[in-house]
PASEBA-1860 file (N, C-alpha, C; in nm, 3 decimals):
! residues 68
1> XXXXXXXX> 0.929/0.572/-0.950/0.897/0.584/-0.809/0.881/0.444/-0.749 ~ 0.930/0.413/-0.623/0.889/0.308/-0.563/0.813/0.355/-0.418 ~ 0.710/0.235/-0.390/0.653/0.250/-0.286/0.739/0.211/-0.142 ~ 0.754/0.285/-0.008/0.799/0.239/0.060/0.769/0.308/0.220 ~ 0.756/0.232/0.311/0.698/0.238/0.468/0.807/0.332/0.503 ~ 0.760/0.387/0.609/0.772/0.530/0.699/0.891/0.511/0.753 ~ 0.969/0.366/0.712/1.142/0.337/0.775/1.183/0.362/0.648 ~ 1.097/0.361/0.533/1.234/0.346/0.444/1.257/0.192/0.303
9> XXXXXXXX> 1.179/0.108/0.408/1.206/-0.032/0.336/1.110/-0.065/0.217 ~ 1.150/-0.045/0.089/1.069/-0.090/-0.025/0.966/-0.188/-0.016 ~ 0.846/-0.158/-0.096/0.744/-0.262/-0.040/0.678/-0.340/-0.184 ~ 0.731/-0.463/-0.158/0.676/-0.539/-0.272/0.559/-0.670/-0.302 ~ 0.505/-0.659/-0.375/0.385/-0.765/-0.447/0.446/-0.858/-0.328 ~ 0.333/-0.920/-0.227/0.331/-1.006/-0.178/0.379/-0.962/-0.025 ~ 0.403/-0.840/-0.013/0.434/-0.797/0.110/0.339/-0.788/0.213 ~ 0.296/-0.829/0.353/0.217/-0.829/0.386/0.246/-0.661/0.517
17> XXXXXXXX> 0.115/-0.596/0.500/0.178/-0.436/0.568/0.016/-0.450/0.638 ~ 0.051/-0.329/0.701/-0.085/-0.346/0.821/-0.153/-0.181/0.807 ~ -0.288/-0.210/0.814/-0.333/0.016/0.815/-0.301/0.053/0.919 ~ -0.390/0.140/0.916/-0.373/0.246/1.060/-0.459/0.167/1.195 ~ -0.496/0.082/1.194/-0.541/-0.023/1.292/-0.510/-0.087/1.279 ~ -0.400/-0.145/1.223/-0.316/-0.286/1.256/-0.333/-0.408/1.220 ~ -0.443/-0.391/1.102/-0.491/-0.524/1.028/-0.421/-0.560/0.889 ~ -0.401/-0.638/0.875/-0.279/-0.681/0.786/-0.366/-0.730/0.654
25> XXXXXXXX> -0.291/-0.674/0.563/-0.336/-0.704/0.392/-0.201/-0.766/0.363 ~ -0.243/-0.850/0.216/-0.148/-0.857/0.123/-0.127/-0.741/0.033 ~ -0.001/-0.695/-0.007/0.001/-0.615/-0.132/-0.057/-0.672/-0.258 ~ -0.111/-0.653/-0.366/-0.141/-0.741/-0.457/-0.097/-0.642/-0.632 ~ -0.032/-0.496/-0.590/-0.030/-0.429/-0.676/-0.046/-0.263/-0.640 ~ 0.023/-0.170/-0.688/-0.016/-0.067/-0.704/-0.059/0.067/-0.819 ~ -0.078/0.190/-0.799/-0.111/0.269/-0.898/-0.042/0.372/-0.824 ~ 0.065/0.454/-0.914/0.122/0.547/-0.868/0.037/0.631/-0.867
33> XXXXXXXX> 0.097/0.801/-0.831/0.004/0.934/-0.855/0.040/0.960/-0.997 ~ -0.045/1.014/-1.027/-0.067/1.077/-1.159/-0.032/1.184/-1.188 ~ -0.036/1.233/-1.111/-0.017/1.435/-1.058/0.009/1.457/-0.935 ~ 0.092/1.592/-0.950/0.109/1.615/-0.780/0.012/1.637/-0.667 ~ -0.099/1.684/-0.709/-0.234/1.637/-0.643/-0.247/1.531/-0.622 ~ -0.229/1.430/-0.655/-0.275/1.256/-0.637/-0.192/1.188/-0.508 ~ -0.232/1.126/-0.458/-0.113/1.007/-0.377/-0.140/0.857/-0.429 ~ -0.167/0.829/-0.522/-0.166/0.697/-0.564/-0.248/0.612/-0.492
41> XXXXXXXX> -0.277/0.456/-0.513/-0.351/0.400/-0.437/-0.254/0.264/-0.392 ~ -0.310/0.136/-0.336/-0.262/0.075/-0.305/-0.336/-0.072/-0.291 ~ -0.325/-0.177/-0.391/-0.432/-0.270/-0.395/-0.437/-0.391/-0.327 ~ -0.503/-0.431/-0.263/-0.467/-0.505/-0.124/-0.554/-0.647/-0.121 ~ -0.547/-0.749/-0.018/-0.612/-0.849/-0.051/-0.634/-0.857/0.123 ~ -0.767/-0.910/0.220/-0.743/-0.872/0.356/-0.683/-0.988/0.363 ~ -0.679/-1.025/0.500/-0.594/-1.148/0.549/-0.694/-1.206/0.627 ~ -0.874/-1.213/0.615/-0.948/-1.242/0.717/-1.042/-1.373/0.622
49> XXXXXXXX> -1.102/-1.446/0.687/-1.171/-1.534/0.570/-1.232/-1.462/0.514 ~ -1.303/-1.374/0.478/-1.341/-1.317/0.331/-1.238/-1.289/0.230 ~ -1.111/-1.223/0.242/-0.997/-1.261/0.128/-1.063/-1.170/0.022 ~ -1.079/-1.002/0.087/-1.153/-0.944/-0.006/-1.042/-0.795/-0.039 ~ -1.055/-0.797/-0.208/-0.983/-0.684/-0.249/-1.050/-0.569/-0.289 ~ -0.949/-0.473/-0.226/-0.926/-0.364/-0.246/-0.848/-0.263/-0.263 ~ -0.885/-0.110/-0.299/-0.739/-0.016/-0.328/-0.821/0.094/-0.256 ~ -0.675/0.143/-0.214/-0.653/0.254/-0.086/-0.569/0.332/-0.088
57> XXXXXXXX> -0.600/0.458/-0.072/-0.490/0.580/-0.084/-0.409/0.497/0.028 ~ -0.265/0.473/-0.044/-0.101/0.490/0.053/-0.063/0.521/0.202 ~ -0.149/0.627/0.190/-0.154/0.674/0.338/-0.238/0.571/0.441 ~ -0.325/0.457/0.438/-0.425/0.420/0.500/-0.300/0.356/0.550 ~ -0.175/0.296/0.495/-0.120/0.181/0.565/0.000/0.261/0.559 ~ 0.036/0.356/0.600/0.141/0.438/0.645/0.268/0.420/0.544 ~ 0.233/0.398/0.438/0.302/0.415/0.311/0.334/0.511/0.238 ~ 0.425/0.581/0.183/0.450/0.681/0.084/0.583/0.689/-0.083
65> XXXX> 0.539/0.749/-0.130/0.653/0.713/-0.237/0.783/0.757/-0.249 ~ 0.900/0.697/-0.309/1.006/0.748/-0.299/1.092/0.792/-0.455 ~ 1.120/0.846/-0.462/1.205/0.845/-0.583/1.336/0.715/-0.616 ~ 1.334/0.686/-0.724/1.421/0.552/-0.708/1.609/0.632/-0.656
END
């Protein structure tokens, strides 16, 4: 599976993508789903002087997975 935005365009380590308010992270890594219940997460770094990480269900930054 690869991760990729609501156009389509694959999203990779170092990509910088924005949530659902428009604040921009680095990608820093992800975790697929596990099960069809799951949506995976998405591990992020902010872009604000704190420079603080975290992971987030896919959906926060309008992301979803694709089959390769």
């Amino acid at each position: 599976m690869r991760l990729v935005n609501k156009q389509g365009h694959a999203i990779n380590v170092g990509d910088i993508i924005h949530d659902f308010r428009d604040v921009p992270a680095v990608v820093l890594s992800w975790n697929e789903p596990r099960h069809s219940g799951s949506s995976g997460y998405v591990n992020v770094r902010s872009m604000d002087e704190h420079r603080m990480h975290s992971s987030c269900y896919v959906n926060v930054y309008n992301l979803e997975w694709s089959e390769l």
